[in-house]
PDB file with SEQRES, HELIX, SHEET and CRYST1 records, atoms N, CA, C and O in Angstrom:
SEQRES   1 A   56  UNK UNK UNK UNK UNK UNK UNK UNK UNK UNK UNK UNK UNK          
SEQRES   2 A   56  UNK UNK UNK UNK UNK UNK UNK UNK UNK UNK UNK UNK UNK          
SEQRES   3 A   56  UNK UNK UNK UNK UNK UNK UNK UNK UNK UNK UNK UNK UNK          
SEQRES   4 A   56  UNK UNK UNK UNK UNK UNK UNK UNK UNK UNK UNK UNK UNK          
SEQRES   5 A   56  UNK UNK UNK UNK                                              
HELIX    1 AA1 UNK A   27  UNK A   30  1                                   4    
SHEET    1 AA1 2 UNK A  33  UNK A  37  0                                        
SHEET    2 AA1 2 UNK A  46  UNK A  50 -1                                        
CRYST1    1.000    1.000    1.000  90.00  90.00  90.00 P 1           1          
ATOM      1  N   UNK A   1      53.870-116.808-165.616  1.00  0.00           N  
ATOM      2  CA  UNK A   1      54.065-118.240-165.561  1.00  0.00           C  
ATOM      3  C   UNK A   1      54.374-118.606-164.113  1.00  0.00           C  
ATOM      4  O   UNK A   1      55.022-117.940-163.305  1.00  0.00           O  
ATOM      5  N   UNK A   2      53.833-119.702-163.952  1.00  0.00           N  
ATOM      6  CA  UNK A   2      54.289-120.134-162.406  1.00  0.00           C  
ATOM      7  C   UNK A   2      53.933-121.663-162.216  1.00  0.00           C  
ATOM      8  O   UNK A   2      53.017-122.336-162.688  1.00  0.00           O  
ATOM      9  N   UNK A   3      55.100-122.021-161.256  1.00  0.00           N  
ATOM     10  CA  UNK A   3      55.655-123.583-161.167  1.00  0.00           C  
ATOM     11  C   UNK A   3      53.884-123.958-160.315  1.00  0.00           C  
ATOM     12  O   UNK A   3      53.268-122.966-159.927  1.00  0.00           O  
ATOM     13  N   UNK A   4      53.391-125.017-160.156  1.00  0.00           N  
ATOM     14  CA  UNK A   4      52.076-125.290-159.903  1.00  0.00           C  
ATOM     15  C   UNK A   4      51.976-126.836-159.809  1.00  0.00           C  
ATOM     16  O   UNK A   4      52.627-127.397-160.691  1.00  0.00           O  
ATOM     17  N   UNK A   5      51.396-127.567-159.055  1.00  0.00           N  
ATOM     18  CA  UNK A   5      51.154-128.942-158.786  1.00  0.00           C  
ATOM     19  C   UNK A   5      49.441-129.013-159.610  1.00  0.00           C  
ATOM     20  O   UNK A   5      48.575-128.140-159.632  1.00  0.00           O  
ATOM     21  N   UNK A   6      49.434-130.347-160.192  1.00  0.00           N  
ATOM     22  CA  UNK A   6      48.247-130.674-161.187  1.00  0.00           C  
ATOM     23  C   UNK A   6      47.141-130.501-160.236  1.00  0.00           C  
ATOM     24  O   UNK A   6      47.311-131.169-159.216  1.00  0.00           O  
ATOM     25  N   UNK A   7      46.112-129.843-160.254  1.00  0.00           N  
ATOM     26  CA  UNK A   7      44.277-129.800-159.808  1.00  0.00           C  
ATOM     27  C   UNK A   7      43.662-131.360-160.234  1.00  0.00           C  
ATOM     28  O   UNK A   7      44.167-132.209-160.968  1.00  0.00           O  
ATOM     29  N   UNK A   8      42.781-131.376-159.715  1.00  0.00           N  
ATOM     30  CA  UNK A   8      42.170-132.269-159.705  1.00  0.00           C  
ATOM     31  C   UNK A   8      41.587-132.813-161.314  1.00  0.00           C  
ATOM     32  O   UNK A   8      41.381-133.951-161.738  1.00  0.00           O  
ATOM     33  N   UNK A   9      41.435-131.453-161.964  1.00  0.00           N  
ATOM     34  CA  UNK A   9      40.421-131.271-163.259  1.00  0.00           C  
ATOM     35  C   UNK A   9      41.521-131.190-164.060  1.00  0.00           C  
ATOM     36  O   UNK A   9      41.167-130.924-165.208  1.00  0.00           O  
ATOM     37  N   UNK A  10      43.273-131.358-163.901  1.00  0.00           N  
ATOM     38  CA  UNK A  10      43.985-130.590-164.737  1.00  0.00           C  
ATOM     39  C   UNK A  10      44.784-132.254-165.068  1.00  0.00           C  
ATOM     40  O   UNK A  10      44.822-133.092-164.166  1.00  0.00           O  
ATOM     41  N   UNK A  11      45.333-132.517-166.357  1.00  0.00           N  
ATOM     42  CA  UNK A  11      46.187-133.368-166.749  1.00  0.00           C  
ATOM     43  C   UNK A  11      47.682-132.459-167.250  1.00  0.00           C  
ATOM     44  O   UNK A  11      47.808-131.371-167.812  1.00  0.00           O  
ATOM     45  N   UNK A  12      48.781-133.561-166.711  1.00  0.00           N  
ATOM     46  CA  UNK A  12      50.182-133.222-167.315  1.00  0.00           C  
ATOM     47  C   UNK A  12      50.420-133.135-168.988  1.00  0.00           C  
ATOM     48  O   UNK A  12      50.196-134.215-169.535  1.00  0.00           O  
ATOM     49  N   UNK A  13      50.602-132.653-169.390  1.00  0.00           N  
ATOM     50  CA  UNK A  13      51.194-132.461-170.582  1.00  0.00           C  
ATOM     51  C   UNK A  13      52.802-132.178-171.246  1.00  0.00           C  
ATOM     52  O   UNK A  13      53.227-131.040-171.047  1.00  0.00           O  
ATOM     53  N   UNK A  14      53.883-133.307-172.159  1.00  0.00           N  
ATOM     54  CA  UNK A  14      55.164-132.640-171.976  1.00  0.00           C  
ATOM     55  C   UNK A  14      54.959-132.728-173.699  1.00  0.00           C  
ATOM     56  O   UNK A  14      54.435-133.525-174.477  1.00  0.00           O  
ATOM     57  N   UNK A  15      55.656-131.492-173.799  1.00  0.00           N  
ATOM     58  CA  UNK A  15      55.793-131.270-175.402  1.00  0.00           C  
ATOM     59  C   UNK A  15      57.411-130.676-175.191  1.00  0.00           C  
ATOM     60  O   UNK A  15      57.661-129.742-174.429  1.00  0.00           O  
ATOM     61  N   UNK A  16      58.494-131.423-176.041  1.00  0.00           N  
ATOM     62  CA  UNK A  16      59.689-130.846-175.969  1.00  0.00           C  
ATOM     63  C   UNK A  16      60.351-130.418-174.400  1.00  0.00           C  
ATOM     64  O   UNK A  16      61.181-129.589-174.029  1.00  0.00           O  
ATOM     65  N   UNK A  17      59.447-131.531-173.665  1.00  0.00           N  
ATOM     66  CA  UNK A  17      60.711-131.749-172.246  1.00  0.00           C  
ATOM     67  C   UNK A  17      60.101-130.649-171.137  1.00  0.00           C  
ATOM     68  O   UNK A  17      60.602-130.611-170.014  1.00  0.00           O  
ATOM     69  N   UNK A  18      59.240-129.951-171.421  1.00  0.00           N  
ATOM     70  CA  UNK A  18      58.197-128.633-170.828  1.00  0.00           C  
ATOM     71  C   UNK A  18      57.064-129.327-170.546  1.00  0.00           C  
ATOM     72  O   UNK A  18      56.412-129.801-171.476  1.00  0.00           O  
ATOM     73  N   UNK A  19      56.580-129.524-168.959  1.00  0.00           N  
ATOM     74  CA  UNK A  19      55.619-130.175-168.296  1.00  0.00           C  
ATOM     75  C   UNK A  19      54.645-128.615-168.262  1.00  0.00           C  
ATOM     76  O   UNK A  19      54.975-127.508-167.838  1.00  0.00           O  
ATOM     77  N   UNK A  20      52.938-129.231-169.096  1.00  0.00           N  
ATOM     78  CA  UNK A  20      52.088-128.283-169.229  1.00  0.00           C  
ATOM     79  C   UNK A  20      50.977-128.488-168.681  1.00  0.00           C  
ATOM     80  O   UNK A  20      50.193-129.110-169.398  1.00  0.00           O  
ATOM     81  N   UNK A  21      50.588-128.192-167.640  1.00  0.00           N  
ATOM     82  CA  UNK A  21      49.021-128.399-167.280  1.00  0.00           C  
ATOM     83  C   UNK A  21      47.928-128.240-167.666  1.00  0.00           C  
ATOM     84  O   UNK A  21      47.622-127.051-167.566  1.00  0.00           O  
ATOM     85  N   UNK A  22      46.873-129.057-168.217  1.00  0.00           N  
ATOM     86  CA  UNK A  22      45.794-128.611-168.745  1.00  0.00           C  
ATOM     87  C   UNK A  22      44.503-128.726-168.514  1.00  0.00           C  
ATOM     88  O   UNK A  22      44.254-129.560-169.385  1.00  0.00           O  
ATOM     89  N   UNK A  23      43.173-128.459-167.839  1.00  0.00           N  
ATOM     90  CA  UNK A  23      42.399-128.757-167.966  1.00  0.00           C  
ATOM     91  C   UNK A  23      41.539-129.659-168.865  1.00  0.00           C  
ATOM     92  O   UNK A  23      41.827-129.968-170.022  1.00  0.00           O  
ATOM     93  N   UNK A  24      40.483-130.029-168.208  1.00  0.00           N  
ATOM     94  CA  UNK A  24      39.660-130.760-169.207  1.00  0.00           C  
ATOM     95  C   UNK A  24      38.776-130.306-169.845  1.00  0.00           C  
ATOM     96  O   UNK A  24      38.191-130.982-170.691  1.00  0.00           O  
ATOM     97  N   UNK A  25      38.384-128.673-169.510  1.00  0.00           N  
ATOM     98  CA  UNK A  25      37.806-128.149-170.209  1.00  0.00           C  
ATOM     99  C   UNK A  25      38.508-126.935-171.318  1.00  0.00           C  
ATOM    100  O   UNK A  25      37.805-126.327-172.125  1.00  0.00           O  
ATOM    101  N   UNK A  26      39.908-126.735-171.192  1.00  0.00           N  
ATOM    102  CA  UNK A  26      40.639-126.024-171.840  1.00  0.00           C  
ATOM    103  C   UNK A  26      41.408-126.508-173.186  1.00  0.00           C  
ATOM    104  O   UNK A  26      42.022-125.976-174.111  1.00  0.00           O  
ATOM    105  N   UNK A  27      40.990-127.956-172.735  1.00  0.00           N  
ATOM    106  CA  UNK A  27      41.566-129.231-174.034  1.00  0.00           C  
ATOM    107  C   UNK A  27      41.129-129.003-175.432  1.00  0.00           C  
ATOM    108  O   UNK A  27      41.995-129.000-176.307  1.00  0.00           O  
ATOM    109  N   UNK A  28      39.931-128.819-175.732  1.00  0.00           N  
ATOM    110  CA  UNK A  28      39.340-128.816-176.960  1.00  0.00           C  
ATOM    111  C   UNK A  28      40.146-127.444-177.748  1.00  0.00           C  
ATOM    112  O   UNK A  28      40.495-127.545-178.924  1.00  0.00           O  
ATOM    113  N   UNK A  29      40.363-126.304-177.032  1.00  0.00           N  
ATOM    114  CA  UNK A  29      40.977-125.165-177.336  1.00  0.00           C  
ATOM    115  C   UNK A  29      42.461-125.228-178.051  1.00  0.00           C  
ATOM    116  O   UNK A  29      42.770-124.463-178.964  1.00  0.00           O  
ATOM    117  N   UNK A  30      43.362-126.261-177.507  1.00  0.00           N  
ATOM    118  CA  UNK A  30      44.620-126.123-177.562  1.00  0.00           C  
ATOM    119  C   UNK A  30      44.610-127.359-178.097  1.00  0.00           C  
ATOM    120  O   UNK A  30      45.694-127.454-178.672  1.00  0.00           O  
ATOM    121  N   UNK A  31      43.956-128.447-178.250  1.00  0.00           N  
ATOM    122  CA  UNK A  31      44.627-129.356-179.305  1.00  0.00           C  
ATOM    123  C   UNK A  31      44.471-128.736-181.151  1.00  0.00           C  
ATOM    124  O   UNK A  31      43.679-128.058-181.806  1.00  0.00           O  
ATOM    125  N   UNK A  32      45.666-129.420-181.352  1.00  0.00           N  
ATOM    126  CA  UNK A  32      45.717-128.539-182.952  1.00  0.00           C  
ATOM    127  C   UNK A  32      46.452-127.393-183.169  1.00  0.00           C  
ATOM    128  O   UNK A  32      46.738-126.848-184.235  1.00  0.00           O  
ATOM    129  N   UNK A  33      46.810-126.999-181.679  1.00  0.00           N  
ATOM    130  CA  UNK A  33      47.723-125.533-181.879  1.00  0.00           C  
ATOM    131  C   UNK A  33      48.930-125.733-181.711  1.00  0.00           C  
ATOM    132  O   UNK A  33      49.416-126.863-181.669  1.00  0.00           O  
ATOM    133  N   UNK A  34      49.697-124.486-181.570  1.00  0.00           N  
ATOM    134  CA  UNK A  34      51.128-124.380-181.238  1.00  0.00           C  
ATOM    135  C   UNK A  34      51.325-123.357-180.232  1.00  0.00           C  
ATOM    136  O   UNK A  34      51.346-122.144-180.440  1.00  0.00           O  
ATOM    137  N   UNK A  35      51.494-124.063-178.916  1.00  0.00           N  
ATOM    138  CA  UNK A  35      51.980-123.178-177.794  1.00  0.00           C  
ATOM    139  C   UNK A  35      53.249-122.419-178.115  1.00  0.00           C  
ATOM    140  O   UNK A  35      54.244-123.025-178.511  1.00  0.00           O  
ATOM    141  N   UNK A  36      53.237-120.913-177.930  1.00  0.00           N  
ATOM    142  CA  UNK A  36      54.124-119.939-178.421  1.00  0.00           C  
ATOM    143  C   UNK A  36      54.267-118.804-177.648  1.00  0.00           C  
ATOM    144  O   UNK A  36      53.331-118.090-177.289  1.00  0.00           O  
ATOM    145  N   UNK A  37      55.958-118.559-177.276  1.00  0.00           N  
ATOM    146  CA  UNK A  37      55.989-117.786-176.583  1.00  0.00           C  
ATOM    147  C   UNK A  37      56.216-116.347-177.053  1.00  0.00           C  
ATOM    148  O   UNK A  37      56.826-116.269-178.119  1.00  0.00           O  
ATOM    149  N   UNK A  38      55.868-115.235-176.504  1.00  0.00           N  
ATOM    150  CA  UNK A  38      56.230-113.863-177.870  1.00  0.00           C  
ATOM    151  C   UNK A  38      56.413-112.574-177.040  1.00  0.00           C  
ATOM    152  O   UNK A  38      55.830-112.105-176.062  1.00  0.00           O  
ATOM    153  N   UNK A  39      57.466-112.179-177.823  1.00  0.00           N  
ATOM    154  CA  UNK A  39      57.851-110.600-176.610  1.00  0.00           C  
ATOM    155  C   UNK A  39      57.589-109.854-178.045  1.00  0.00           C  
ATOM    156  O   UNK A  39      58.048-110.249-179.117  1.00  0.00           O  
ATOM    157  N   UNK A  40      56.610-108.484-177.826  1.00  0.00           N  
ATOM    158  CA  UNK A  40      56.182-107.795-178.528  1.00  0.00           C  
ATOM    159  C   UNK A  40      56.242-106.907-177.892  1.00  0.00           C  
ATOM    160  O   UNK A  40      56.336-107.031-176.671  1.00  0.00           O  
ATOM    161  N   UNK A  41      56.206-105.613-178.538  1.00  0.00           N  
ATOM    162  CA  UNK A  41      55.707-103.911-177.654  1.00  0.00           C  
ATOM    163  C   UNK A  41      55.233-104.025-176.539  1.00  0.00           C  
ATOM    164  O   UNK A  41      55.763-103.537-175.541  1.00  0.00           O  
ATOM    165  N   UNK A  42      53.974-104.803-176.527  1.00  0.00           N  
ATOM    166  CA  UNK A  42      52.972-104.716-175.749  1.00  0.00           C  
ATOM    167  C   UNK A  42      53.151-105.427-174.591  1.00  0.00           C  
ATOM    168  O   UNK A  42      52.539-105.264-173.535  1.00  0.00           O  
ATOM    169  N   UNK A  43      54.080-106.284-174.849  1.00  0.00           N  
ATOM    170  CA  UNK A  43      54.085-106.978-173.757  1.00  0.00           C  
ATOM    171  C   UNK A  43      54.872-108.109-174.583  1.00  0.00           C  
ATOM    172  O   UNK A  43      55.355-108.212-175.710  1.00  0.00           O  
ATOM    173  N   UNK A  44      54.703-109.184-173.026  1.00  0.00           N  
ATOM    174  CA  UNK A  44      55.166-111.003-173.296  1.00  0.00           C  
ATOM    175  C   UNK A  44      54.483-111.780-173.110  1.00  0.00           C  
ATOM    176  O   UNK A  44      53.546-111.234-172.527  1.00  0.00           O  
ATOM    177  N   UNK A  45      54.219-113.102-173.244  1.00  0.00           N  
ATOM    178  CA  UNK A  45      53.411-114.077-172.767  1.00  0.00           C  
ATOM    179  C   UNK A  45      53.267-114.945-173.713  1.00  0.00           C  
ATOM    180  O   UNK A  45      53.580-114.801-174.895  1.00  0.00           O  
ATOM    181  N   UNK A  46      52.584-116.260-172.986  1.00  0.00           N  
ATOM    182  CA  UNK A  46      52.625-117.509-174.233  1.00  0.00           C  
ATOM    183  C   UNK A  46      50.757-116.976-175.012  1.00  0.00           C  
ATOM    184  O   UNK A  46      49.892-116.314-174.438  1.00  0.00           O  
ATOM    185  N   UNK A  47      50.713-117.506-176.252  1.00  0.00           N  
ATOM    186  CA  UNK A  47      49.621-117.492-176.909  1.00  0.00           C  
ATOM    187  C   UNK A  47      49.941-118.782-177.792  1.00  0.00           C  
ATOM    188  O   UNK A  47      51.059-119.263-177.976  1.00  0.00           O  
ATOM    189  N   UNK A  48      48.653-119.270-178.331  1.00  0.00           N  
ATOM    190  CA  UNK A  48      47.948-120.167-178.907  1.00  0.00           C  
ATOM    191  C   UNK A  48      48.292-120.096-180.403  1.00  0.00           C  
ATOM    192  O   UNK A  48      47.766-119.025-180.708  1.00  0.00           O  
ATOM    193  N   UNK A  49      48.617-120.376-181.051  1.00  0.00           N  
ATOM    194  CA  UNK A  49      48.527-119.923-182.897  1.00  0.00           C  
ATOM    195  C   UNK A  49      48.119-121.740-183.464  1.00  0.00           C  
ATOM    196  O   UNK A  49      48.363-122.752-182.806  1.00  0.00           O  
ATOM    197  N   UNK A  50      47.438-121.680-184.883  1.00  0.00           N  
ATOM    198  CA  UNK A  50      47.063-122.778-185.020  1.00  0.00           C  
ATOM    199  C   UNK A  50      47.947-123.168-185.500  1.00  0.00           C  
ATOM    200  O   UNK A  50      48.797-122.472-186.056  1.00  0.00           O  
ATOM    201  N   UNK A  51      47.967-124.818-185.366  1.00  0.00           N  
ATOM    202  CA  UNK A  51      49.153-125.164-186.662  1.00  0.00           C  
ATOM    203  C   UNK A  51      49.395-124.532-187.911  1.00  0.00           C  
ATOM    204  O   UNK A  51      50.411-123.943-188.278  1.00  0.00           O  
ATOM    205  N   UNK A  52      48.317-124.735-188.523  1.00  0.00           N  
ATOM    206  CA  UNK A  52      48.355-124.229-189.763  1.00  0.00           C  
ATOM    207  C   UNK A  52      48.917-122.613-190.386  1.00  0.00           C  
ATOM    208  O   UNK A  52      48.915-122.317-191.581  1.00  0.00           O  
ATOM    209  N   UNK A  53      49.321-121.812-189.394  1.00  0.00           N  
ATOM    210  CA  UNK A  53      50.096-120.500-189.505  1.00  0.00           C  
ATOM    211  C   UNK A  53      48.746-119.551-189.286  1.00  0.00           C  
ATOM    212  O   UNK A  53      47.630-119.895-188.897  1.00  0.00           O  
ATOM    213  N   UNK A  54      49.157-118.449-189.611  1.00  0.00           N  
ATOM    214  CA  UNK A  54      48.325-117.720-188.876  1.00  0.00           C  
ATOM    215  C   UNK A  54      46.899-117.221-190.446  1.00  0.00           C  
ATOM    216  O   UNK A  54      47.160-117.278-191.647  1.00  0.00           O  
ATOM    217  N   UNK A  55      45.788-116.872-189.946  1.00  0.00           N  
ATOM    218  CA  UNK A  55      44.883-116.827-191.188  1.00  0.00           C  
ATOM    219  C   UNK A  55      44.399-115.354-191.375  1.00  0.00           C  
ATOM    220  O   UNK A  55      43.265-115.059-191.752  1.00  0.00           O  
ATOM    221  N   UNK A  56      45.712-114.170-190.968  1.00  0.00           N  
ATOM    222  CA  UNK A  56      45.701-112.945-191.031  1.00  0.00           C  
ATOM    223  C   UNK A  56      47.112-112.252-192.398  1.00  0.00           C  
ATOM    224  O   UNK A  56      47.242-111.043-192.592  1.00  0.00           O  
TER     225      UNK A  56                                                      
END                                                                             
């Protein structure tokens, strides 16, 4: 993760007070989801899950 000023192609996004940058081509991907952050074995990092819970 890293602090970053908006691109030209990128819009602000705040969900719960957390300013998110997004493209305009990355939009179609992430509306409908739930940005989620997750520490597992493997690692950490944010991932995508749909609203609707997971279909596994």
């Amino acid at each position: 993760m890293a602090l970053d000023e908006p691109k030209e192609n990128e819009q602000t996004v705040t969900a719960d007070g957390l300013d998110i940058l997004i493209s305009e081509e990355a939009k179609p991907y992430a509306t409908g989801n739930i940005l989620d952050w997750v520490q597992a074995f493997g690692g950490e990092g944010f991932i995508l899950q749909p609203e609707s819970g997971s279909t596994c």
